[in-house]
N, C-alpha and C positions, 0 to 999 in steps of 0.2 A: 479468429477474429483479429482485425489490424485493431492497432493501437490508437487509432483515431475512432474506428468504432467502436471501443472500448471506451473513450471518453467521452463521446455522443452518450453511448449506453449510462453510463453515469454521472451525467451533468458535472466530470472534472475538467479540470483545465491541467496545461503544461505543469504548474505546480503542485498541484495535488499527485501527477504523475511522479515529478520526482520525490516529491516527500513517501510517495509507496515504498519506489527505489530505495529511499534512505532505508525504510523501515525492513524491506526485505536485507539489504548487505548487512545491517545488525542483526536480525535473525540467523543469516548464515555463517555469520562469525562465533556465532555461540557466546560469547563475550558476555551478556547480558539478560536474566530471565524478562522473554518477553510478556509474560502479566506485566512484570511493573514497569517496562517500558510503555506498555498501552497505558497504564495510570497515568503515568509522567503526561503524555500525550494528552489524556484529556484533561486532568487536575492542573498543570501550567502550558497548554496550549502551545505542545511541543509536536513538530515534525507534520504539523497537520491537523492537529489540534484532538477534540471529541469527535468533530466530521468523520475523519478518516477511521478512527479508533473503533468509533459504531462500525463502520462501514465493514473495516478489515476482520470482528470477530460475526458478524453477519452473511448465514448460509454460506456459498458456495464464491462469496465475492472473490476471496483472497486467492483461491484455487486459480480461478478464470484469470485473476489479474498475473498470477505466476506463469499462466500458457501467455499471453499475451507478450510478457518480457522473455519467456523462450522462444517465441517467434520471431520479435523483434531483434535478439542477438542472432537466430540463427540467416536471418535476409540479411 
């Protein structure tokens, strides 16, 4: 799936794409446990707010959204 249909698929926009971005390069930094970054995210409307925070711990989103940005690095 391109990245465009990926946002079709989920009613986001540009921003919401890069706020995934943010939320992925802190997960892969380890830096941080991501429970309480998804709290931060929805209790002070950080990185994307509750939108995304639903979104990202719902079924298989976060997965798909992970092939989508290894696709898009590797074109």
């Amino acid at each position: 799936m391109t990245k465009k249909e990926f946002m079709r698929k989920h009613d986001f926009n540009e921003l919401d794409f890069r706020n995934l971005k943010r939320y992925e390069q802190v997960r892969t930094n380890g830096e941080m446990n991501m429970f309480e970054y998804l709290l931060m995210m929805e209790k002070h409307n950080l990185n994307g707010g509750s939108k995304l925070a639903t979104w990202i711990i719902s079924g298989t989103n976060y997965a798909e959204f992970r092939e989508v940005l290894e696709n898009e690095r590797n074109n």
